[in-house]
Structures are given as C-alpha cells and as structure tokens.
C-alpha positions in Angstrom: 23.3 -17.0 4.8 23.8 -14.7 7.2 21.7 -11.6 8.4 23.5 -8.5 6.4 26.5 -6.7 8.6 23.9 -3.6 7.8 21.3 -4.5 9.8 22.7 -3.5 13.3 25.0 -0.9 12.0 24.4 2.5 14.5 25.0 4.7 12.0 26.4 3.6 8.6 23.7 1.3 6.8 20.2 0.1 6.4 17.9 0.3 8.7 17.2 0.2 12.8 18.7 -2.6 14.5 17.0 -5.2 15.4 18.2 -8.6 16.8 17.6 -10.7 13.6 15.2 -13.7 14.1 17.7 -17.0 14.3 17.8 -19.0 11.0 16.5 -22.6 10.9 18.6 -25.2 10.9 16.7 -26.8 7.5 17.6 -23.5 5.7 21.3 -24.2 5.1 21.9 -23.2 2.2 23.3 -25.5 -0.5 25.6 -24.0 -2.9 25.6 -24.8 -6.5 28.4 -24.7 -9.1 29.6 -21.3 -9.9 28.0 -20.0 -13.0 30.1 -19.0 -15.5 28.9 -15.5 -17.1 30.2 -15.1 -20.8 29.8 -11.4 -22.2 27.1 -10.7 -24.7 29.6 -8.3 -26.0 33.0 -6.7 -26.2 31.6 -3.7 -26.8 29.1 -2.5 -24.4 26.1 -0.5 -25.5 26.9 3.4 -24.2 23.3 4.6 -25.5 21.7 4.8 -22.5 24.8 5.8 -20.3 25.8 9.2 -19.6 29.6 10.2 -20.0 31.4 12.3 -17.7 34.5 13.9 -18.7 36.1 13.1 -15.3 38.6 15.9 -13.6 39.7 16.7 -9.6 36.7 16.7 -7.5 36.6 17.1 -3.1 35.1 13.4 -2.1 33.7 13.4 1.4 32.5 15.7 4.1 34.1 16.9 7.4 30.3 17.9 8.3 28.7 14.3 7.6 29.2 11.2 9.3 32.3 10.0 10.7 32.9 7.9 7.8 32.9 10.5 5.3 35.8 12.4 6.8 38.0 14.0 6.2 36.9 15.6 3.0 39.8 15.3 0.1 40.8 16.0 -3.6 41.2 13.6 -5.9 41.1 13.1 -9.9 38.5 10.8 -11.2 39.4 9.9 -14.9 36.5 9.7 -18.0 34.0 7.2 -17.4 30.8 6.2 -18.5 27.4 5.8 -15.7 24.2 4.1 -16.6 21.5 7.0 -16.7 19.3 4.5 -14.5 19.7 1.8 -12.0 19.3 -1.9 -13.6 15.6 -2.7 -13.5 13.7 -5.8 -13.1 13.3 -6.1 -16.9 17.2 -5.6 -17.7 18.3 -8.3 -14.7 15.6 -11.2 -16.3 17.5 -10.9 -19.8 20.8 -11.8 -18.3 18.9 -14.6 -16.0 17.4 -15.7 -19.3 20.6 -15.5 -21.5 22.9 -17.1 -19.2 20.5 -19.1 -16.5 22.6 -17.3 -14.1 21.5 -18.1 -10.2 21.6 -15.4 -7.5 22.9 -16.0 -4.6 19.3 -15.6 -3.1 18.4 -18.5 -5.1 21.5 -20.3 -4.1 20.7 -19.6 -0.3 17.0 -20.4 -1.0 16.2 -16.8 1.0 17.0 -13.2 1.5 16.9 -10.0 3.6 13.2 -8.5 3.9 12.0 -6.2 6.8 8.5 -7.1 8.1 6.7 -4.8 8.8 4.1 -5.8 10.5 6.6 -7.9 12.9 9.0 -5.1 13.2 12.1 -7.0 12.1 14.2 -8.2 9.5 14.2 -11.7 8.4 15.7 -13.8 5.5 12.5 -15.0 3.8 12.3 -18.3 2.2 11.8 -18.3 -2.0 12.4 -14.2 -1.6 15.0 -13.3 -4.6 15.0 -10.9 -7.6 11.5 -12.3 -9.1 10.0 -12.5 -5.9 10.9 -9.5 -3.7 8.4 -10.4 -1.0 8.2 -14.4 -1.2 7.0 -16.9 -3.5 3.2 -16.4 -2.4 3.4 -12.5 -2.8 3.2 -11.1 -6.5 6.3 -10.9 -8.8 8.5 -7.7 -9.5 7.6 -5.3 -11.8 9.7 -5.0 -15.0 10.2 -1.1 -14.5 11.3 -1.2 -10.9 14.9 -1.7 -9.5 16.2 -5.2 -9.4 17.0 -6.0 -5.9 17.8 -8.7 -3.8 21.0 -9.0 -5.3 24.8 -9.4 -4.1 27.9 -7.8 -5.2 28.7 -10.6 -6.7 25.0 -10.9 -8.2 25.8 -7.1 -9.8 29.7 -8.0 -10.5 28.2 -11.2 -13.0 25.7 -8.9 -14.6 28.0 -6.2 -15.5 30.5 -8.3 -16.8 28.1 -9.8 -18.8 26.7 -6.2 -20.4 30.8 -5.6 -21.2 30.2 -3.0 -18.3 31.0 -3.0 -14.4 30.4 -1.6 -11.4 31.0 2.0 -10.5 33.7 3.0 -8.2 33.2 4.5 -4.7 34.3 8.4 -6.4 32.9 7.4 -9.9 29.8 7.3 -8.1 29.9 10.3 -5.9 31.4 12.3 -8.9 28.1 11.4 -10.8 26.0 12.1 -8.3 27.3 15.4 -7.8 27.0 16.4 -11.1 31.0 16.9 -11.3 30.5 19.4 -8.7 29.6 20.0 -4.8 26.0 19.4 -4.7 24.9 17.8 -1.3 22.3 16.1 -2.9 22.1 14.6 -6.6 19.5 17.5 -7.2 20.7 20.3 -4.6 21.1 21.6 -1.5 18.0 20.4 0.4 15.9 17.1 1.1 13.1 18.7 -0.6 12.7 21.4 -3.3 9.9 23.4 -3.3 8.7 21.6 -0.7 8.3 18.1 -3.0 10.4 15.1 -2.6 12.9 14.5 -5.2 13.3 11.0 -4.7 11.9 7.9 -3.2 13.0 7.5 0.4 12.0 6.4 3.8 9.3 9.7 5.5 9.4 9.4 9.4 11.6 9.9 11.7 11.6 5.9 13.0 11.3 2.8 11.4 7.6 2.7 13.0 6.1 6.0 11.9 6.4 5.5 8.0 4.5 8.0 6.4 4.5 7.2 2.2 4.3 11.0 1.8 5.8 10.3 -2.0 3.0 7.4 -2.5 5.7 4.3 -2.2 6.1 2.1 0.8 8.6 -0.4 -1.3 10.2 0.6 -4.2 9.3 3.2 -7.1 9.3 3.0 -10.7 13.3 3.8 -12.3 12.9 7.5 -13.7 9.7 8.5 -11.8 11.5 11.4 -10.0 12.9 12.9 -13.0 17.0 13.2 -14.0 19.6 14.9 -12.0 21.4 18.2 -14.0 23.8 15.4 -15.0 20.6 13.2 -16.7 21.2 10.3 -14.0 18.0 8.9 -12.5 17.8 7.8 -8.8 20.7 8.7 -8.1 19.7 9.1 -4.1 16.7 6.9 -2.2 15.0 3.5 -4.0 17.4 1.1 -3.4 20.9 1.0 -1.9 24.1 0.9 -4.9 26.3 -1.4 -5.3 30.0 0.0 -5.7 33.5 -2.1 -7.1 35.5 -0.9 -4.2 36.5 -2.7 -0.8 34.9 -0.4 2.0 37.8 1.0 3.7 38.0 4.7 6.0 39.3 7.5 4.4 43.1 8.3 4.2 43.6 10.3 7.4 40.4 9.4 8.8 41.0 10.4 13.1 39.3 6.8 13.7 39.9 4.5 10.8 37.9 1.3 10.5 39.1 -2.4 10.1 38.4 -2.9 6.4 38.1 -6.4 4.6 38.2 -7.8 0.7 34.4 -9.1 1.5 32.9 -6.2 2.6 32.3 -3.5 -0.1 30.8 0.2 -1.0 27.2 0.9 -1.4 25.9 4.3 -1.9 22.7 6.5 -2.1 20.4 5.6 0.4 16.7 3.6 -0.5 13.5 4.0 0.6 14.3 2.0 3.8 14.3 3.5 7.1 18.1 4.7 7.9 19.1 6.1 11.7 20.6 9.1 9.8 17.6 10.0 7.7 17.9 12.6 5.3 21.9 12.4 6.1 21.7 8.9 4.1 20.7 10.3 1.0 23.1 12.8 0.9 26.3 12.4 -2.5 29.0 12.0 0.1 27.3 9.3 3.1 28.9 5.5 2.9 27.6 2.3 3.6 28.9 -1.1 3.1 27.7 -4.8 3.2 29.5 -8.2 2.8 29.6 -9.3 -0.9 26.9 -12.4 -0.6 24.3 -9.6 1.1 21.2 -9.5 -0.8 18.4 -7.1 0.4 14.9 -6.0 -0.7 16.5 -2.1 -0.7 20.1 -2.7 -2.9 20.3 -2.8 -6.4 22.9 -1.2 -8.3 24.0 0.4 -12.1 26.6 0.2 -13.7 29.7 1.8 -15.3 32.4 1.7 -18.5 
C-alpha cells in the first residue's frame, strides 16, 4: 500500500508533509478474495439519522481555499444523515456479521503519524481494532472507526441498506441547510470553548490538547449541531461517494480521477490550513484503498 496522496498535499489534506519512510520489501501486501457484503436489510434503520428536507443551497467559498471556488447554487434533494459518525462498536457488528476484511487487514498495515519520530508511517497489524498497532491497546467501542478505505465505508453502508453521503449532502448537513461557516457558527471557538475535537497549535510540533484529546474523542462528546448532527467538523476525516473533481468554473481546475474521492470535515490531525480545515465548505480527497488513523466516515439514505 502506498503512503496516502494526503500526506504531501500543500494545502488540501491531512497533515504536514513529510517524505514518508520507504516501505519494506517483505510488506507487500497480499490480497485476498473480494468479500462479498450482503445487506442485513432492505430497509435501513432511519432511527438514529436525521432527515433533511433538501432545497437550493450556495456550496463552496470564493474566500476559502482554491478548491472551494467559485462558490455556486445548487438543489440538494431529501436525504437522510446519520446523527453520528460510525463508531468502533457499529464497524465490529458488520466485521462480525459478514467477516468482512479491511483493506488494512488485507495490506497487513496502515497510515499512523509518529509522533515522537515526526513522520507518517504505514504501521504493521495497525487496522480498525488496533488503531496504534497490535502491541498498543484496542479501540474503544464509543470512538470513531478509523483506518478505513472508501471502499472499507462503501461495504459497510451497503450492508446497513445505507451509503455514503455526497460531497453537497454533506456540506448541506453541516450547514444546517443554511450558510454557517462552521457546523456550529461563525467562529473556531464559541465562548471561547472548542466545539469540536481538532488539532491546537499552529504546527504539527507544538500540539497543545487544549480540548483533553491527542487522538480521537468519544462520538457525541461535543454536543449536536442546530441540525442534531454530531462531529460534524474535527475527529476524524469523512468519507464522501463522490469522485474529487474542481468546481465547475473553477480559474485552475484540477486533474480529477475515478480513484480519488471526497472527504470532508477536518480531524484532530494537524492540517497546514488550521482552523480553515474545519470549516462546512474546505475539500480534501484521498485515493479509495487510503486508510488513516484520522478518517472515518457516516453515512446517508
């Protein structure tokens, strides 16, 4: 597996960028047979997702990154949003129900910064259970599942009868049907207090934990958006349906291809545009076999 396309990005994705540490020739991944995911429903359970009556919103920003330009109307139709982001718990009873394997397990490793190196690295035996490695402890139940692909979210949703959000789904959601910069206002903080879990400092080497969480936080702990949505901005990266492509009319349009797709909302990851990356309209992307210790996803109907 390669190093995510995120890594280096100057301005669109993860994290600083750092030349990513070589990978060993005995870590060649060996595929296995595709799973095949059978639906443990037709009719998805809506209980816990909140329904938005759709209508035109402006997507974008003409004041945000390049990428986000230029702003534009469009209609997003009714839809349906999981309230939170699929937690640990959730991603184990499809694992369990259909002996489904990640990609991470496939590969045998995935995408973990170190700390105390100062570099990303795919880590051997790291996937959804182990976050940090197979000698660190296990994921908690009521924490994001992460290390896990598009196509690691695309099985799971399918499987729920659900699937993954698109690109203006998302941002609709996020901003409440409306305009709102962030999922919860106008500002990073409000009143002075973070409303959600992301990355304090102002480079990847002065992390300051101001909101108590160096890794990820537990789903809900900063309270629901005005729409009821939960992390919508910082814990981990989204996953999104659509192919990452530039906005129509975009001065500079980028190359865009079927493997690389949408992710949305920032994590608690370092990002060079800081607060920027946990604003409703700022895009990222990775390839669709990316799994990371910051991306996880929800999903839609």
């Amino acid at each position: 597996m390669k190093l995510p396309i995120a890594i280096c990005s100057l301005l669109l994705i993860v994290t600083a960028c750092k030349e990513p540490a070589k990978k060993a020739p005995n870590t060649t991944p060996v595929k296995s047979e595709k799973t095949v995911v059978v639906p443990k429903s037709n009719n998805a359970d809506v209980s816990n997702m909140v329904h938005f009556k759709g209508g035109t919103i402006a997507i974008g920003s003409n004041k945000g990154a390049p990428n986000e330009a230029p702003a534009f109307e469009t209609v997003v139709a009714p839809f349906h949003l999981d309230k939170n982001l699929v937690s640990v718990a959730d991603f184990r009873k499809f694992v369990e129900a259909t002996n489904y394997k990640t990609e991470a397990d496939n590969y045998g490793d995935s995408g973990v910064f170190i700390f105390e190196q100062g570099q990303w690295t795919l880590l051997k035996g790291t996937n959804w259970e182990y976050p940090l490695g197979e000698t660190k402890p296990k994921s908690l139940d009521n924490h994001p599942v992460t290390h896990v692909s598009w196509n690691d979210a695309k099985a799971y949703a399918a499987w729920a009868g659900k699937r993954l959000p698109t690109e203006y789904e998302w941002e609709f959601a996020a901003k409440n049907g409306g305009t709102s910069t962030y999922p919860w206002g106008e500002t990073p903080l409000k009143n002075g207090k973070h409303m959600a879990n992301v990355w304090q400092g102002t480079s990847i080497e002065n992390a300051k934990a101001e909101d108590g969480f160096t890794l990820t936080s537990p789903i809900g702990h900063y309270g629901e958006t005005p729409a009821g949505l939960t992390d919508m901005s910082g814990n981990v990266w989204q996953w999104c349906e659509d192919v990452y492509a530039s906005y129509p009319g975009n001065p500079a349009p980028e190359p865009s291809a079927p493997n690389v797709r949408v992710t949305r909302g920032g994590s608690f990851m370092f990002d060079q545009a800081l607060e920027k990356s946990f604003t409703t309209t700022f895009r990222a992307k990775n390839s669709v076999d990316t799994s990371l210790f910051n991306t996880g996803f929800r999903c839609a109907k």
